[in-house]
Each structure stands twice: as C-alpha cells, then as structure tokens.
C-alpha positions as a printed NumPy array, in Angstrom:
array([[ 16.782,  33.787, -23.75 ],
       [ 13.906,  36.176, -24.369],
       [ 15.486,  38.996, -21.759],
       [ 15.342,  43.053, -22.884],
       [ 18.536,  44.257, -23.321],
       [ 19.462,  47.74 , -23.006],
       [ 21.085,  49.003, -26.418],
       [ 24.838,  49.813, -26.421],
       [ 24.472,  53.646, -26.484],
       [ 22.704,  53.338, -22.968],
       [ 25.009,  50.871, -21.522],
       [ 26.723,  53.633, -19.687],
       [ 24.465,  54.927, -17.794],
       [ 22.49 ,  51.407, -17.084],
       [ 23.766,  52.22 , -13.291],
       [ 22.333,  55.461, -12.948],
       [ 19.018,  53.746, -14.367],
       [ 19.423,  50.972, -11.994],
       [ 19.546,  48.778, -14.512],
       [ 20.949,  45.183, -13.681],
       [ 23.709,  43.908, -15.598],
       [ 22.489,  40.155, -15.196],
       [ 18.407,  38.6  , -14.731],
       [ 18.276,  37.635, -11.193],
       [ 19.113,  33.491, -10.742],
       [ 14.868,  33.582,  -9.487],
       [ 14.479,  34.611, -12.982],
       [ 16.392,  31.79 , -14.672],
       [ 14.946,  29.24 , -12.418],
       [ 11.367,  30.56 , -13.653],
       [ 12.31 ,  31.005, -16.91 ],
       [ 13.292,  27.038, -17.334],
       [ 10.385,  25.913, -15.68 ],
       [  8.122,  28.261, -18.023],
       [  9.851,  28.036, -21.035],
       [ 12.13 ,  25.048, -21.79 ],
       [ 14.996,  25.284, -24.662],
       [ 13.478,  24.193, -27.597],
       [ 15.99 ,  22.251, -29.275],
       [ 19.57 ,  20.929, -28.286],
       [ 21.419,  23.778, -30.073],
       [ 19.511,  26.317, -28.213],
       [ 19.722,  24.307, -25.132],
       [ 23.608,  24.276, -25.611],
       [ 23.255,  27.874, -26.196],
       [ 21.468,  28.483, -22.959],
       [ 23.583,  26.463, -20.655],
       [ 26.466,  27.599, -21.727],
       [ 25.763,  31.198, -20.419],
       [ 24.18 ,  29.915, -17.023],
       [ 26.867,  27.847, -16.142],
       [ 28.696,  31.307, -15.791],
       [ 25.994,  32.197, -13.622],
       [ 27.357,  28.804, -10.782],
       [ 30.446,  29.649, -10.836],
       [ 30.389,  33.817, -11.24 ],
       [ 31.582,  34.39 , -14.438],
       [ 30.726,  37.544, -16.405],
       [ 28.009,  37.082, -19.52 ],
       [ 26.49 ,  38.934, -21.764],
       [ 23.259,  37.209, -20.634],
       [ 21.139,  40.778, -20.627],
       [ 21.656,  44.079, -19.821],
       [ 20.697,  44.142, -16.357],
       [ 23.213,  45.926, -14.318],
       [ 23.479,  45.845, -10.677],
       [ 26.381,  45.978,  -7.799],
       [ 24.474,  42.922,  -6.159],
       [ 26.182,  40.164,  -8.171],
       [ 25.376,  37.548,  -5.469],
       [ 21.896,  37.882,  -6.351],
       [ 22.596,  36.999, -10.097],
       [ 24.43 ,  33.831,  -8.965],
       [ 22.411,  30.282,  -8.363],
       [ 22.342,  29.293,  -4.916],
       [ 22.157,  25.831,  -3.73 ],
       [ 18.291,  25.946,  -3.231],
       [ 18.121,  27.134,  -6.694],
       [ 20.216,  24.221,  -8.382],
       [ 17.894,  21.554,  -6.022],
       [ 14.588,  23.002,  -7.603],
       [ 16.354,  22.911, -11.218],
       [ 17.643,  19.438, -10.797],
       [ 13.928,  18.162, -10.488],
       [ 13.288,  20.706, -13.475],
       [ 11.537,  19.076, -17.325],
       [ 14.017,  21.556, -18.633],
       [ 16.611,  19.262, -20.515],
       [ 15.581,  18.47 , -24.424],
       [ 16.102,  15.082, -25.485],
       [ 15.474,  14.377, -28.947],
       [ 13.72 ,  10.869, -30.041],
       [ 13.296,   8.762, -32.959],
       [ 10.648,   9.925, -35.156],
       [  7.215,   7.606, -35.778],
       [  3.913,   7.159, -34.695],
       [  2.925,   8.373, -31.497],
       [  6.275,   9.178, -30.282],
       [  7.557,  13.198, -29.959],
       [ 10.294,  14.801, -31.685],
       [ 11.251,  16.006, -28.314],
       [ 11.047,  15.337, -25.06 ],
       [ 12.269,  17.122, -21.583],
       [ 14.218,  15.699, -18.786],
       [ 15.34 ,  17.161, -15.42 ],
       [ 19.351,  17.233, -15.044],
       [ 18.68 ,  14.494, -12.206],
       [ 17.807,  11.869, -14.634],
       [ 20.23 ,  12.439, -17.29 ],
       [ 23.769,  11.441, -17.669],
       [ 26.938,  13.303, -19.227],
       [ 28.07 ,  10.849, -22.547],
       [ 31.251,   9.883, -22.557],
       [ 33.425,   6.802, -23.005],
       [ 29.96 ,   5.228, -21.649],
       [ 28.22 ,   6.532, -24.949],
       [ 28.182,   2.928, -27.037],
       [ 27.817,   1.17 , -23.63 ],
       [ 25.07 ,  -1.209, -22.447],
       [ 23.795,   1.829, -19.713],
       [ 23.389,   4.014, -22.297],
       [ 20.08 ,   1.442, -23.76 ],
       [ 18.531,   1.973, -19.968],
       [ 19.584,   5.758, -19.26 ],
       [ 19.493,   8.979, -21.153],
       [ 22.763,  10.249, -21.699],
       [ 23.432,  14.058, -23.15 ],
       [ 26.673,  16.097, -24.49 ],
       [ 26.016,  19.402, -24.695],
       [ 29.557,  20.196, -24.813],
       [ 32.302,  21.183, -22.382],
       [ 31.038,  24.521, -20.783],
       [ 27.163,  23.691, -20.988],
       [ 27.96 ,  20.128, -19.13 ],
       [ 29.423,  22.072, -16.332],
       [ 26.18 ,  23.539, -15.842],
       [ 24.123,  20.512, -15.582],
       [ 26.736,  18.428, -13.522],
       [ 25.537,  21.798, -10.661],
       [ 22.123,  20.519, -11.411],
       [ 22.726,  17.237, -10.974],
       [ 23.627,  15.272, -13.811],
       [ 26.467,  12.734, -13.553],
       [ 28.331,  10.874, -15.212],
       [ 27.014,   7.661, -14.671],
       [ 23.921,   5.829, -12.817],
       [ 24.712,   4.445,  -9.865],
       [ 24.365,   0.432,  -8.779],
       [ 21.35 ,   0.8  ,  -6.915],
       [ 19.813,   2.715, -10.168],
       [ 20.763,   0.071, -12.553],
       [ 19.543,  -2.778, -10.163],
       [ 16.131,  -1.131, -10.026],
       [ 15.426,  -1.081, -13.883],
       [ 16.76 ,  -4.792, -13.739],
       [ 14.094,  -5.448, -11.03 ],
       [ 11.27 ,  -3.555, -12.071],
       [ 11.808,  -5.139, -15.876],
       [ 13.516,  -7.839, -16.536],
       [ 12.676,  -8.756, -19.374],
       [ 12.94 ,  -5.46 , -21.223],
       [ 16.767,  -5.232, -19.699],
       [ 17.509,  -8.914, -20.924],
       [ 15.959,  -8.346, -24.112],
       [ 18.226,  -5.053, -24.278],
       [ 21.466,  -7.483, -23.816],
       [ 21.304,  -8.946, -27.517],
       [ 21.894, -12.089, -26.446],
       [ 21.699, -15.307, -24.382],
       [ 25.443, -15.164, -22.921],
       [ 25.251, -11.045, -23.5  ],
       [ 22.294, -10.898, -20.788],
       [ 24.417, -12.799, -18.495],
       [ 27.52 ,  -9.945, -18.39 ],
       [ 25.284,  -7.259, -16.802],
       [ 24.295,  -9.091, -13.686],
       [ 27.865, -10.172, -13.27 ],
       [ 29.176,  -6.866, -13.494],
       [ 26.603,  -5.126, -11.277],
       [ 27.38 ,  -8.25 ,  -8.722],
       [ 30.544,  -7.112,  -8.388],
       [ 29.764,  -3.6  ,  -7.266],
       [ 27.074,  -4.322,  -5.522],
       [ 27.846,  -6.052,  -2.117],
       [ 29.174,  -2.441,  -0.771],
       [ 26.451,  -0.34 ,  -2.302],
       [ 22.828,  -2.304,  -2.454],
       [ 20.828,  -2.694,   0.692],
       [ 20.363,  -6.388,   2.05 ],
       [ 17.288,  -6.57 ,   0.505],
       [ 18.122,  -5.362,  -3.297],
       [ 21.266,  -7.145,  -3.443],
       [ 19.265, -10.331,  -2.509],
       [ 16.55 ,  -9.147,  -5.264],
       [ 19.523,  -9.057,  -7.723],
       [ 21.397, -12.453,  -6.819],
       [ 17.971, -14.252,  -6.841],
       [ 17.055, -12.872, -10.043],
       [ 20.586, -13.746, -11.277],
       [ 20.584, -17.231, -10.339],
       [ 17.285, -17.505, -12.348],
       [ 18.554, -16.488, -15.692],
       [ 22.048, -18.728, -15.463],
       [ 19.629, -21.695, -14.778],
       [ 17.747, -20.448, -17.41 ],
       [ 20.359, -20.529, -20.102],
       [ 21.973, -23.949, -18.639],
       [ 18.343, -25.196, -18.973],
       [ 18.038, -24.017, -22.627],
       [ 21.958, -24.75 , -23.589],
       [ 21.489, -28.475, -22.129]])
C-alpha cells in the first residue's frame, strides 16, 4: 500500500524507536482518497488487510508499532467519510470514449451474489471482491442489495432506459409488479403513487399494442 516498513532485523526494537506497528486509520482514510487501488486484484489485496483494521485483527499492513492500537482501528466517523469515498475500482467494457476503469464509493455498490445474473444487477453496480475484502466494504457501506425506494427512483427518473433493460414487452411488466409488492410499506405516499401511475401506463401500453 506504498507504507515504509521497517526491515526484519529492526523489528525488535521498533518499540524503543517508537515505531508503530500499524499506519494510523487517518492514514488509510487519506490514503484511499489520494490514491485509489488501481485494479480489482490490488483492490482485493488492499481490503483484505483493512478489513482487519474494523474489526482489530493483527496485519502485516507496515511496520508501525505502537501500544495505541485503538488509534490504528477505523472509527465510525472514519467508515462515514469512506463510504462517500471514489475508492472502489469497477472495471468497464472497453470502446470509444468509455474508461477501462472507473471508481465508486462503497455506498453505491452492491456485494454479488445469488443477485449476480439478476435484473438489479443491469441498474446497479455489483462487486465480489471475495469473502474477507467484502467484509470490509459491507463497514463502508455496501450491501447486499438496493433498496425499493432506490430501484423506484431509476424507474422514475428513466423509464425508458429501465424498460428497455427488461428485454421484453411482458419482461418490462415483472419489475413493476415485483417492486409493487414491496413497496406499500417502504415508498413514501408520493413515490409509491409515482410508481403505480407509471405502472398503470405501461400495462395499458402493452394491452394497447397486444389488441
């Protein structure tokens, strides 16, 4: 991650040189923000050894040795500011105009799962960074899955792209049904009436076009 580390024949007396056995979690917070994993294998890499630094695990993250291990650890304040971090690499499809690679912050990703082949996955970014690197980013924010209110907003804000997305007449039809039946507890009065509205719209639609 670009830290010195002391060399092995020094190591025992890195507490007489008040050396710190870890970087400080200010550190790690500035180093993300500075200077983003390059690639998903280093990313993987990289997360795997913070996510020791949530829960208080020992790594061999640096040589920086110190008796104030709280100070090593993320706090809550520093897991808010890294959720909202462009620290996350993403990898696109390669052509004109579009990057190799691209950052998110943990907040707008989601963990892939049994949701990977899915029809969320075609509006959402989903990552797998593996097991112990996942663990890191579910502290920063990332979940599992967007949420009803998330899913109704990309339906309002373009409906056409998310219909287009369905592959299909009938297809389009599913999403709105499913998210309808979530959505009476979760959407405000307005949204849900958004959604409904919008729903009724594309079932006359297709009985308009199947008639």
């Amino acid at each position: 991650m670009g830290f010195l580390v002391l060399q092995p024949k020094y190591q025992p007396y890195a507490g007489k040189l008040r050396i710190r056995e870890h970087p400080l979690a200010g550190e790690l917070v500035s180093l993300l923000q500075r200077k983003p994993p390059s690639s998903v294998s280093e990313a993987t890499s990289w997360f795997r050894l913070l996510a020791s630094r949530v829960n208080g695990m020992s790594t061999t993250l640096a040589c920086f040795v110190d008796s104030s291990s709280h100070a090593t650890d993320f706090r809550t304040s520093d897991l808010e500011r890294l959720s909202t971090t462009l620290f996350v690499p993403i990898t696109g499809e390669k052509g004109a105009g579009i990057p190799a690679i691209r950052w998110l912050p943990p907040s707008q990703c989601y963990l892939r799962g049994e949701t990977k082949e899915s029809f969320h996955s075609k509006l959402f970014t989903f990552v797998d960074y593996g097991p112990s690197a996942n663990a890191f980013l579910t502290a920063c924010g990332t979940r599992n899955q967007p949420s009803v209110e998330e899913i109704a907003r990309i339906l309002l804000d373009d409906p056409r792209h998310f219909f287009e997305l369905s592959a299909g007449p009938m297809k389009s039809v599913q999403p709105l049904f499913a998210l309808l039946c979530q959505a009476d507890l979760t959407l405000s009065a307005s949204l849900l009436s958004s959604v409904i509205s919008l729903s009724m719209q594309r079932v006359l639609l297709l009985g308009r076009f199947s008639g």
